[in-house]
ROLUMSE-139625 format. One record per residue: residue in one letter; y, x, z of N, C-alpha, C in turn; residue number from 1. Coordinates in steps of 0.1 Angstrom, whole numbers. Layout:
# residues N
R res   n.Y   n.X   n.Z  ca.Y  ca.X  ca.Z   c.Y   c.X   c.Z   n
R   A     Y     X     Z     Y     X     Z     Y     X     Z NUM
...
END
This chain:
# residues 83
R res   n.Y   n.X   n.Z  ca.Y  ca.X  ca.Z   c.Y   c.X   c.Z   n
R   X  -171   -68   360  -178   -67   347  -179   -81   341   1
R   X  -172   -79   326  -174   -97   323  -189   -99   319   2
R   X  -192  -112   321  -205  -116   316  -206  -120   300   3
R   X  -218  -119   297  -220  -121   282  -217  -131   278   4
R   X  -213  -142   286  -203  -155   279  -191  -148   274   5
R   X  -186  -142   282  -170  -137   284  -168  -129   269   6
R   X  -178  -122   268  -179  -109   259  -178  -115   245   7
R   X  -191  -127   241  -189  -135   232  -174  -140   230   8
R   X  -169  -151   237  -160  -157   235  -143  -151   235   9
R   X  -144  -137   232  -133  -127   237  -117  -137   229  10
R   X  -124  -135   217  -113  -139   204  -112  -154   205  11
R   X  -119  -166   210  -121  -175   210  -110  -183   215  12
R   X   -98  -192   212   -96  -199   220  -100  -200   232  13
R   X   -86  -203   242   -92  -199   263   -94  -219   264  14
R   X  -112  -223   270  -113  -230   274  -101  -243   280  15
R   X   -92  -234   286   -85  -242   296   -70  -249   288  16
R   X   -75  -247   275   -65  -255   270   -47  -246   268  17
R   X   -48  -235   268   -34  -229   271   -30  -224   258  18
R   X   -42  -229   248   -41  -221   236   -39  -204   226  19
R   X   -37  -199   238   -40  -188   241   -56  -184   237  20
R   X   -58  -168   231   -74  -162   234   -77  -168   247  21
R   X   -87  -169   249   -96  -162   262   -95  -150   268  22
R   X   -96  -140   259   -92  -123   264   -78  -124   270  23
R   X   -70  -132   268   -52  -128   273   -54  -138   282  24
R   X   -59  -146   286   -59  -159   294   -68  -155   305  25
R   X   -77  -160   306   -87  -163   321   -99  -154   317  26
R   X  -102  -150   311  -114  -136   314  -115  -137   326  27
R   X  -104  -127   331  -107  -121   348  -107  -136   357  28
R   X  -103  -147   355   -99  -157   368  -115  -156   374  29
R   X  -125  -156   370  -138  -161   373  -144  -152   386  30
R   X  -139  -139   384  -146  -123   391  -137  -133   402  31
R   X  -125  -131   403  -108  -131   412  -119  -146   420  32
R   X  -116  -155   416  -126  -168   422  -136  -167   431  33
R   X  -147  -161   424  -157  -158   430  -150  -147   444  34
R   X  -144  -137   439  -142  -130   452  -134  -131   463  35
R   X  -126  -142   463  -119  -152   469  -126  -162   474  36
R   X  -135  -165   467  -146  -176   475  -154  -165   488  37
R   X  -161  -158   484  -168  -147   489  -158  -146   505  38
R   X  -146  -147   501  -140  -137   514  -137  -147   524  39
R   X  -133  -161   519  -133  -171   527  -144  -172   532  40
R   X  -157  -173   522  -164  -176   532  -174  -166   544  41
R   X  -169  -155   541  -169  -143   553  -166  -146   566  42
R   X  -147  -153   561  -137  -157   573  -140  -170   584  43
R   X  -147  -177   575  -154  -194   578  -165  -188   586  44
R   X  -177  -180   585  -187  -175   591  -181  -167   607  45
R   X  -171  -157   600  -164  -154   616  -164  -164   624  46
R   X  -152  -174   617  -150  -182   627  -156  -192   631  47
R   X  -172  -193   629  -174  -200   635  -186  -193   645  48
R   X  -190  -180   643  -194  -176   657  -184  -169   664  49
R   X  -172  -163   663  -162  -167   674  -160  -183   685  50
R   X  -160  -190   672  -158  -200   689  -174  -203   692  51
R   X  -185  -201   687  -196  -204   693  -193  -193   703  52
R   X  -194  -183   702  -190  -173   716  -180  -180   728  53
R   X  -170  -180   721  -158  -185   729  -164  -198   741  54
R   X  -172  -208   732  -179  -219   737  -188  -210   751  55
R   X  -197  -204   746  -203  -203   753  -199  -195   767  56
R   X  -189  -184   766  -180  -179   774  -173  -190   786  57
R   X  -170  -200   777  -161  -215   785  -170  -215   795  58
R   X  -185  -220   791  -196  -225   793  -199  -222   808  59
R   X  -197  -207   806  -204  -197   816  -198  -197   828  60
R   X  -181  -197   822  -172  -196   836  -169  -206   838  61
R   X  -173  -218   833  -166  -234   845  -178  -242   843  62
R   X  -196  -231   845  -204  -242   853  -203  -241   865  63
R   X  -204  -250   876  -206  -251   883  -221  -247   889  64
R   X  -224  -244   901  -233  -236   900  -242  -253   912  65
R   X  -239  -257   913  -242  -275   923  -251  -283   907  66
R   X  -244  -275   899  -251  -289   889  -265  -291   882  67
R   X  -271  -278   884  -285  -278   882  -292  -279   894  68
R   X  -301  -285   895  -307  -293   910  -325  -292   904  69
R   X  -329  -282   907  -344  -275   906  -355  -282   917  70
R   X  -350  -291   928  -357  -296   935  -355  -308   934  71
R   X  -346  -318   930  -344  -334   928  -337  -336   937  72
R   X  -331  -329   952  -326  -333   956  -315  -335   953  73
R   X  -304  -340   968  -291  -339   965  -281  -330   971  74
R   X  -268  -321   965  -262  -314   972  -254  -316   985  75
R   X  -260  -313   993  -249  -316  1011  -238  -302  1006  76
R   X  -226  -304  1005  -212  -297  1010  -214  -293  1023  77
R   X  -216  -297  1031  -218  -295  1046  -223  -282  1048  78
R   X  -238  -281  1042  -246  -269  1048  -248  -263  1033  79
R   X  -245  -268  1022  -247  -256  1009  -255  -253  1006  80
R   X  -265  -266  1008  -279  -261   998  -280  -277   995  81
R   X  -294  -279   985  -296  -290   985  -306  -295   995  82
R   X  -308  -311   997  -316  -317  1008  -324  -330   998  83
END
């Protein structure tokens, strides 16, 4: 739906210099823009809780399970606990 600028300025000279109306020129570019922006930024939002998942996925399978130390000690290899 064009906006009440759009509607006014139908017969007008098209802003962008092409000499052309506005009705035969860029009317629609603004909707097309905007919904083009919209979808990118859909895709941008995906992708960035994809790799926050992905991250935390990594996260999950290559902690080591030695590297949080709940008692202050240190890990002995030997016997497999901490001391």
């Amino acid at each position: 739906m064009a906006s009440a600028k759009a509607a006014n300025m139908r017969n007008q000279p098209c802003p962008c210099g092409s000499g052309r109306k506005y009705k035969q020129c860029c009317i629609g570019k603004q909707d097309l823009k905007a919904q083009f922006m919209a979808k990118w930024a859909w895709i941008g939002l995906a992708a960035l809780f994809l790799a926050g998942v992905a991250g935390f996925a990594y996260n999950m399978i290559t902690a080591d399970e030695h590297v949080a130390n709940p008692s202050g000690g240190v890990w002995s290899e030997e016997h497999g606990h901490y001391h």
